[in-house]
Each structure stands twice: as structure tokens, then as C-alpha cells.
N, CA and C atoms as a LAMMPS dump frame, in Angstrom:
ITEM: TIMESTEP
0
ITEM: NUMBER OF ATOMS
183
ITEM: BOX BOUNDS ff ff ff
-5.0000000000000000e+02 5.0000000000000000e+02
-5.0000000000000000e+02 5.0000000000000000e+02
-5.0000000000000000e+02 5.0000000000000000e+02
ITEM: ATOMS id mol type element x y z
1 1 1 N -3.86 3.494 8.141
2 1 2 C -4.227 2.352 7.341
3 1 3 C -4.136 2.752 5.863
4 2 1 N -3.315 1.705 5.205
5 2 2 C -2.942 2.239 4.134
6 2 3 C -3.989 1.862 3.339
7 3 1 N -5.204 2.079 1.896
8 3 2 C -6.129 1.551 1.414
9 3 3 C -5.905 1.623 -0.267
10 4 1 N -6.589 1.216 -1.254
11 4 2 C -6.603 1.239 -2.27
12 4 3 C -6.712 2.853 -3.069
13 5 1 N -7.353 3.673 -2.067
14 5 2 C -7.759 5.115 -2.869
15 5 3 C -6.075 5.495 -2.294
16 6 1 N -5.158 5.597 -1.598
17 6 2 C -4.208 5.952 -1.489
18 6 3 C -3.276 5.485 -2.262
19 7 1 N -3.257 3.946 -2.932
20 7 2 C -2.114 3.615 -4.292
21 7 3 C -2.649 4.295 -5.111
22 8 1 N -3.657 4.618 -5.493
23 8 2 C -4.448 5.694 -6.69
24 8 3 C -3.776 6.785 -6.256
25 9 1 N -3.949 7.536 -5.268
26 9 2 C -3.353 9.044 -4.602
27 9 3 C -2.04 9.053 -5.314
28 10 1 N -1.239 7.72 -4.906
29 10 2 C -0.24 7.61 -5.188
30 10 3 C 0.556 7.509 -6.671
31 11 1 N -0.341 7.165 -6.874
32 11 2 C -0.169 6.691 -8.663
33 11 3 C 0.098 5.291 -9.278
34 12 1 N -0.095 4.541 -8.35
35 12 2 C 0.005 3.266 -8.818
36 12 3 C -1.132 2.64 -8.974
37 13 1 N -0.757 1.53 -10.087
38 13 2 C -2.049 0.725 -10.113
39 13 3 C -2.02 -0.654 -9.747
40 14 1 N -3.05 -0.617 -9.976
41 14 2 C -3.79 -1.863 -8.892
42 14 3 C -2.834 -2.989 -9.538
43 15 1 N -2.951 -3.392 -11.074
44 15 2 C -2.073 -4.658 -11.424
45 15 3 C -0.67 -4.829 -10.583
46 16 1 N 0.102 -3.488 -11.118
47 16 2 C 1.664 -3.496 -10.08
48 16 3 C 1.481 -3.531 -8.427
49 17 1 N 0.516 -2.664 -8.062
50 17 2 C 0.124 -3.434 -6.331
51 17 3 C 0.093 -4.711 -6.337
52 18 1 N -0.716 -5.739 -6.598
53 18 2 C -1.208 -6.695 -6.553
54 18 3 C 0.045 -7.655 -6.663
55 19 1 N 0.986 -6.978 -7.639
56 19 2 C 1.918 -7.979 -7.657
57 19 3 C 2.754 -8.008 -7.033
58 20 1 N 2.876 -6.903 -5.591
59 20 2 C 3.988 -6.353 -4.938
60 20 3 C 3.492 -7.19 -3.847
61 21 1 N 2.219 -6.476 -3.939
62 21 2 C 1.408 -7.376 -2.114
63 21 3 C 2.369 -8.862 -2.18
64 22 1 N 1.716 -9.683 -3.106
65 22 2 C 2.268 -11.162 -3.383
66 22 3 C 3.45 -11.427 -3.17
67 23 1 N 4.377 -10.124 -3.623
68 23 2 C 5.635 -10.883 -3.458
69 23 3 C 6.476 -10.353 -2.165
70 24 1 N 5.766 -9.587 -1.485
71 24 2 C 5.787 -9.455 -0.218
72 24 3 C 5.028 -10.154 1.206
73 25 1 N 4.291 -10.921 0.708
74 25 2 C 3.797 -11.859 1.458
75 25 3 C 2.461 -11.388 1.664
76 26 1 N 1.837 -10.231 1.408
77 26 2 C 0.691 -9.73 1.281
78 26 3 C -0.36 -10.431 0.788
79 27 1 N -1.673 -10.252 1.249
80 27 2 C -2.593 -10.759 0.411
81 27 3 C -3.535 -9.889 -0.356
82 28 1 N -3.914 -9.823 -1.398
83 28 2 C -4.194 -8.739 -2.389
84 28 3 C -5.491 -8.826 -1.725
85 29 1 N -6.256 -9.494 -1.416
86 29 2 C -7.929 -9.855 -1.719
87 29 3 C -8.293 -9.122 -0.119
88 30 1 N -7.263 -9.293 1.083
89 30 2 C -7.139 -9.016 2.089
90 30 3 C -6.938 -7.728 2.461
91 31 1 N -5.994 -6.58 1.51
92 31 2 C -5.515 -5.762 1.46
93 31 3 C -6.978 -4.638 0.658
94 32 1 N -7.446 -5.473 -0.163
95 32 2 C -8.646 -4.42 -0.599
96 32 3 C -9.982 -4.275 -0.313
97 33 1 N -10.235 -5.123 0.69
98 33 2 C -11.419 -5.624 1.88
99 33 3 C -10.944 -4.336 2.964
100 34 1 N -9.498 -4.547 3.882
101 34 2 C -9.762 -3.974 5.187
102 34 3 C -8.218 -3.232 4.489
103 35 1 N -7.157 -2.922 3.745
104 35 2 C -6.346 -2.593 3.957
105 35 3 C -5.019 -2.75 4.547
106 36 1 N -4.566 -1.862 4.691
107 36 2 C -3.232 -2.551 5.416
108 36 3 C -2.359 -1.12 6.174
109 37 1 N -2.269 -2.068 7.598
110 37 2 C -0.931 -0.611 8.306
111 37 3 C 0.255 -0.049 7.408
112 38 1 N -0.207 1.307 7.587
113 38 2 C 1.593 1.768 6.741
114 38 3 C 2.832 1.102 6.814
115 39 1 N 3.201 0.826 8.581
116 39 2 C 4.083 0.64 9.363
117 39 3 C 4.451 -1.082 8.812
118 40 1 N 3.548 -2.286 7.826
119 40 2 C 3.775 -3.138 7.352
120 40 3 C 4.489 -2.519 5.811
121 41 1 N 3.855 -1.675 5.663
122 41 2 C 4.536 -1.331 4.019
123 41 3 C 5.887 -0.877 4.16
124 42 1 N 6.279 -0.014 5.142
125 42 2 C 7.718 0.317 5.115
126 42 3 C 8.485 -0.259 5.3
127 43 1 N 7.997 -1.119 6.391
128 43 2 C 9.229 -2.598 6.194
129 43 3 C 9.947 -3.246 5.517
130 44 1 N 9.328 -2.973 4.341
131 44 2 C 9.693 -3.462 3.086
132 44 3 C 10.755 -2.856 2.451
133 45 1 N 10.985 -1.539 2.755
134 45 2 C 12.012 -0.518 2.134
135 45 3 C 11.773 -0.426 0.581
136 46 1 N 10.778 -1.143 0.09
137 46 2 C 10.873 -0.109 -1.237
138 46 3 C 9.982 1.252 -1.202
139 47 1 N 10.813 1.92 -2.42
140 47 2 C 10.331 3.123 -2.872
141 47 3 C 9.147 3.854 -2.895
142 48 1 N 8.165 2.57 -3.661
143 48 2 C 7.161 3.071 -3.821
144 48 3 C 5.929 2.739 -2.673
145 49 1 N 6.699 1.755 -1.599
146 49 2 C 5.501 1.67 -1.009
147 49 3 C 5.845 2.623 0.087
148 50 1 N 7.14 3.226 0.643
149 50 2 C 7.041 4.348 1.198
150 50 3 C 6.274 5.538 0.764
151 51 1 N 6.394 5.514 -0.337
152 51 2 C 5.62 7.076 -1.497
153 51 3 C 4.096 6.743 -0.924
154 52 1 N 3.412 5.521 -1.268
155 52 2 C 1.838 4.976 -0.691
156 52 3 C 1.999 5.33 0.61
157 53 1 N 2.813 4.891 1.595
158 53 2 C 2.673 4.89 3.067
159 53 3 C 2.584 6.64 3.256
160 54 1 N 3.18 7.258 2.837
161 54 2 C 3.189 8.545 3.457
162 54 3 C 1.923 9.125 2.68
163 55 1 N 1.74 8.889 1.553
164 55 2 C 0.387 9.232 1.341
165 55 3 C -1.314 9.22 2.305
166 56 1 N -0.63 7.829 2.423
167 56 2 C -2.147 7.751 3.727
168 56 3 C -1.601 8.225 4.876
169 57 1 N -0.331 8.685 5.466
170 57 2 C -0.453 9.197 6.69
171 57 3 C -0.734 10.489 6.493
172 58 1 N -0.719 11.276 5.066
173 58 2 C -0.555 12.758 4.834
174 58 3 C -2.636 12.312 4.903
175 59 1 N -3.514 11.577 4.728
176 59 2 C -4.488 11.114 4.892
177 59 3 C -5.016 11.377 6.04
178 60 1 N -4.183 10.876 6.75
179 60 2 C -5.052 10.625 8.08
180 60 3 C -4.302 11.581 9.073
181 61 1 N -3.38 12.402 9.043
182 61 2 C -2.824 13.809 10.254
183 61 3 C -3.207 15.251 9.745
């Protein structure tokens, strides 16, 4: 589960998240309550949300 302390890990901030969630169909308000599966972020094929995704799996193995 990917969470907010992992886009921090990652180096991003919350404004540029927020605007990625959105334009990925994400919901920001949803995403910083419970989070979100990695396996939704990669789908996406960008860059940086692979860089986040592997962050929280380097998290959680």
C-alpha cells in the first residue's frame, strides 16, 4: 500500500501528487485517508509513480 510518507520517501510533494492522483482518476482525499495499491500506480507507467511504488514495496519486504 502505497501512502503519503512514501511520496515524501520519494521526494515528491503533496501539491504535484495531488495533481497526478486527479489526472489519473485518483482521488486525493481518498488516497491520504487509506492510501493506495502500488499495483494501481504502475499502471499508469509514469516515472515517478513507479519511483513511489517501489519505494513502499522496498517498505513493506
Amino acid at each position: 500500500m502505497v501512502t503519503l510518507r512514501d511520496l515524501r520517501a520519494a521526494g515528491v510533494c503533496w501539491r504535484g501528487a495531488r495533481l497526478f492522483l486527479q489526472r489519473h482518476g485518483f482521488d486525493p482525499v481518498e488516497f491520504r485517508r487509506c492510501g493506495l495499491r502500488a499495483e494501481k500506480l504502475e499502471k499508469t507507467g509514469d516515472a515517478i509513480a513507479l519511483r513511489v511504488a517501489e519505494v513502499a514495496r522496498g517498505r513493506t519486504n
